[in-house]
C-alpha positions in Angstrom: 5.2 14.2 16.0 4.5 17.0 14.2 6.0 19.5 17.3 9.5 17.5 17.0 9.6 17.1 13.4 9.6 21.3 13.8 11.7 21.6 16.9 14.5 19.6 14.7 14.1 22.5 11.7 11.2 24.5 11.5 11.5 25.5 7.9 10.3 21.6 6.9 7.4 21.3 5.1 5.1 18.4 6.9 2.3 17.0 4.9 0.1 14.0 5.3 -0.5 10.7 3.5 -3.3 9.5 5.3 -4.3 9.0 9.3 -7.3 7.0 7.9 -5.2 3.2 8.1 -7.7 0.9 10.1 -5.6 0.3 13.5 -3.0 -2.1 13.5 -3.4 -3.0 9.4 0.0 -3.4 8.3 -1.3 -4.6 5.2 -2.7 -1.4 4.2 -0.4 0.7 5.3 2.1 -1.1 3.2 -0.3 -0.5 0.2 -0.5 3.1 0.8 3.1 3.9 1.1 3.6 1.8 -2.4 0.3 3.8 -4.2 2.0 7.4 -3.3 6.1 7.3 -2.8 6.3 7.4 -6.5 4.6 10.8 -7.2 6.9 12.5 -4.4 10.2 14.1 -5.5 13.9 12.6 -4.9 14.9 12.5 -1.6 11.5 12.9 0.0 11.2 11.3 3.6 8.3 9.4 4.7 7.7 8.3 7.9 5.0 5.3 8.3 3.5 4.9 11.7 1.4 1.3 11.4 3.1 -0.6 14.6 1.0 -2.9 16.9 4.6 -4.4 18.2 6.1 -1.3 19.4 8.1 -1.4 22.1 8.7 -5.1 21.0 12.3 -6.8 19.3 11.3 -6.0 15.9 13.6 -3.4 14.3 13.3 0.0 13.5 14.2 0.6 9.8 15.1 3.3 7.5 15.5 2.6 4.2 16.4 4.3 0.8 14.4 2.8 -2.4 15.7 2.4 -6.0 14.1 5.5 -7.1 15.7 7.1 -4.3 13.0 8.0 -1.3 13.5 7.1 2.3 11.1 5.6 4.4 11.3 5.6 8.4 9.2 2.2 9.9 9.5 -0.3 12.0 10.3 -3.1 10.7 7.1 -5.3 10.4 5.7 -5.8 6.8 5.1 -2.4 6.1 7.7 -1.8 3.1 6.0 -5.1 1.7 5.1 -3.7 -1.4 7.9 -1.1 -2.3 10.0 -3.9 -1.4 8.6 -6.1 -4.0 7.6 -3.4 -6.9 10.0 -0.5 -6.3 12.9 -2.3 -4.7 14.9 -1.3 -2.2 18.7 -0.3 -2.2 19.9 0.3 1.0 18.7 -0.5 4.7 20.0 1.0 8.1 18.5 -0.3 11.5 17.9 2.9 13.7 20.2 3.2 16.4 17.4 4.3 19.6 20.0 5.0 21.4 21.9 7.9 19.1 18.8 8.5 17.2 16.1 9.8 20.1 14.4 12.4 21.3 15.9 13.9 23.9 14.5 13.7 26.9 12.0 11.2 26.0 12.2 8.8 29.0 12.4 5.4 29.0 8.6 5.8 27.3 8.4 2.2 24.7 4.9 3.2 23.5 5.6 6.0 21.4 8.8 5.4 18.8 6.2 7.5 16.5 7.6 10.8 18.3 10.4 9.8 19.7 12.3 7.7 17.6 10.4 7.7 14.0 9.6 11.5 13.4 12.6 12.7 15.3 15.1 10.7 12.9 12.8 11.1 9.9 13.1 15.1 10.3 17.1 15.0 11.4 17.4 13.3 7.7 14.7 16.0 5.9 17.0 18.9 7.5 20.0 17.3 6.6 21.5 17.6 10.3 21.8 13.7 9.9 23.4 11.3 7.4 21.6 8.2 6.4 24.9 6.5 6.8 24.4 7.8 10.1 21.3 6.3 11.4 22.7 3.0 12.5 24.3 -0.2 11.1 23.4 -1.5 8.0 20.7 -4.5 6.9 20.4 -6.5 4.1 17.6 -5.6 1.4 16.7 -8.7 1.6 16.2 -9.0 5.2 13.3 -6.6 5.7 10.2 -7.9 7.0 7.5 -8.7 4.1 4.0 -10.1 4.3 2.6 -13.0 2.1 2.0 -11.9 -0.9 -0.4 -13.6 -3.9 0.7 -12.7 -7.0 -1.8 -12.7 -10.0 -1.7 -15.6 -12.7 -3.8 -17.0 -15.9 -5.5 -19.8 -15.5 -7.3 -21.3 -18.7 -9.1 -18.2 -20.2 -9.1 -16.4 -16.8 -7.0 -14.0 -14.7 -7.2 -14.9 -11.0 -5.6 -12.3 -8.4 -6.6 -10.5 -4.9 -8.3 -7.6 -3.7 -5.5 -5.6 -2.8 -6.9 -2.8 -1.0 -9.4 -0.7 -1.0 -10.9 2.8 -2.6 -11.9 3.5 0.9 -14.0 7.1 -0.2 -15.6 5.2 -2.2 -15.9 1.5 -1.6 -14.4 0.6 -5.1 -11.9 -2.7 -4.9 -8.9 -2.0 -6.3 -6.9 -6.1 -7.5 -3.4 -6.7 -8.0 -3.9 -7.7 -11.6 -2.3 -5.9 -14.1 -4.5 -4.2 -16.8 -2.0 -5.9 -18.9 -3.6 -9.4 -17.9 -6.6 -8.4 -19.9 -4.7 -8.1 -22.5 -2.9 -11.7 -22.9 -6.9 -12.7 -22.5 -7.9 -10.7 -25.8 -10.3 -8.6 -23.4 -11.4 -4.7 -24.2 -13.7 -2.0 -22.9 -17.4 -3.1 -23.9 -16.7 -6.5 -23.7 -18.4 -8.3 -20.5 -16.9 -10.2 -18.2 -18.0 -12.8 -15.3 -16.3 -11.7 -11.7 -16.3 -13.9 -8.8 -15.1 -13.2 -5.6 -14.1 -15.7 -2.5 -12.9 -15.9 0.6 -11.6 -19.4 1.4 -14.1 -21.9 0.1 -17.2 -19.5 0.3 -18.3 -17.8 -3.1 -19.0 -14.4 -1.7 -19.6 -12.7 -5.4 -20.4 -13.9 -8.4 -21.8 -11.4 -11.8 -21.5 -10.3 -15.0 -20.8 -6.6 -15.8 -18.9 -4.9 -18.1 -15.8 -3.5 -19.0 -15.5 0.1 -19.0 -12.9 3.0 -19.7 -14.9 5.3 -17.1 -17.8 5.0 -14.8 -19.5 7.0 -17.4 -19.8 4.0 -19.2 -22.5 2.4 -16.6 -25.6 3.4 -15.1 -26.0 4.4 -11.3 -25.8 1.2 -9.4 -24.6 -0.9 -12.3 -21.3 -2.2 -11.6 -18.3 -2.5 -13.4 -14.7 -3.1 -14.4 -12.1 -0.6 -14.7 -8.6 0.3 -14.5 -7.8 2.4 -11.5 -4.7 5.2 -11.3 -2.0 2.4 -10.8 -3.2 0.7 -14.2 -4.5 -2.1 -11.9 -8.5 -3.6 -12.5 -10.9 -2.3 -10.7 -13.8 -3.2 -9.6 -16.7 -1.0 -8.4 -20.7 0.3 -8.5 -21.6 3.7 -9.9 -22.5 5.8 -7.3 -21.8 3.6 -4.3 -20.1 1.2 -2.5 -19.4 -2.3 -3.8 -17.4 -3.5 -0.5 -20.4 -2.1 2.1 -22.8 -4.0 -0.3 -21.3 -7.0 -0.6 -19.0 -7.2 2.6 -16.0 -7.3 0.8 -12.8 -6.5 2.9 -8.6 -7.1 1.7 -5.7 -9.3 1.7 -4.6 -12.6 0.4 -7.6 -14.3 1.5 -10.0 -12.7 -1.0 -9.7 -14.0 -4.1 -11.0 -12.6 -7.5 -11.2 -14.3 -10.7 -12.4 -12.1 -14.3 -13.3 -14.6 -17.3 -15.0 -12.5 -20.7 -18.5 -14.2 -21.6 -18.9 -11.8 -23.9 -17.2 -9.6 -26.4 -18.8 -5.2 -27.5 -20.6 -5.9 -30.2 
């Protein structure tokens, strides 16, 4: 990928977002690609390789966000989350046919190279248009996964474990640190966390509230709010999803209720 991405314009400057998304996880990659667009300038390409159905119907995408990035992807869930919090203004299905590497066979296994990186870098170098890239889509059109959106319930926040701080093993939620803040809850106070998968309680503790992880001990967890103001959720020192066998998605459910306030 990295060979045509050059052969198209050699002066572009190639750097990488991750190749550390479990295979086949459209779910994180989706995640990823919302957690970093935003700190790259106007006009940045991404290209977003996550695609068990290659070589299947689903369509190849390129699309141009609100705050004006483009993303190259198939078509399969993976703009999910810009989709929903960054918002998408324009949509063009590839054309394979115009938009392929030359030369590249009648190969269906590999749109990465062929199809993805090659139209990704023709639109970096500016040797393409994006009105060029193939007929239009509706916004809403694009693929999405099921999403659970955090909500209050009585005098506690409910949500999902989002994704991952993979380094580390921290759990990052989709709840808003401004949640806490409808429930009257602030660093020192502690709250009660439970975490479940379908109808089995996988997690259930008190632990604190804290603006750092200098706040707790080693091996005490705690609460936090990670670098996309979401709560976190974590153990000083090491890993609270190898511990406790705690994985993503809409299926795990977290719920944060304060039992006690900093005295």
């Amino acid at each position: 990928m990295y060979g045509v991405a050059h052969s198209v314009d050699d002066s572009l400057n190639i750097f990488n977002l991750t190749h550390d998304i479990p295979p086949f996880h459209i779910w994180e990659a989706s995640y990823r690609l919302f957690q970093t667009t935003a700190y790259w300038p106007v006009g940045t390409v991404f290209v977003s390789i996550v695609d068990p159905g290659v070589g299947s119907e689903r369509r190849s995408l390129a699309v141009r966000t609100i705050d004006e990035k483009v993303i190259i992807t198939p078509d399969n869930g993976t703009l999910t989350h810009l989709k929903q919090f960054t918002g998408i203004a324009e949509a063009r299905i590839i054309n394979e046919s115009t938009n392929r590497l030359p030369d590249s066979g009648e190969s269906y296994t590999f749109h990465g190279r062929d199809i993805f990186a090659y139209t990704g870098a023709r639109l970096a170098s500016g040797s393409l248009a994006f009105e060029e890239v193939g007929p239009s889509a509706e916004p809403h059109t694009v693929c999405s996964l099921e999403m659970s959106p955090p909500f209050l319930s009585s005098n506690c926040v409910c949500g999902i474990i989002d994704i991952l701080d993979i380094r580390y093993g921290n759990l990052w939620t989709n709840i808003h640190r401004s949640f806490l803040n409808e429930l009257d809850i602030y660093y020192g106070d502690t709250l009660e966390v439970k975490i479940e998968k379908g109808s089995k309680l996988c997690y259930s503790r008190q632990m604190s509230f804290g603006r750092s992880f200098a706040d707790s001990r080693v091996g005490e967890p705690l609460i936090y709010v990670n670098s996309l103001d979401h709560i976190g959720v974590a153990i000083n020192q090491e890993s609270f999803a190898d511990s406790y066998q705690i994985d993503t998605g809409c299926s795990w459910k977290i719920s944060l209720k304060k039992v006690q306030e900093k005295r």
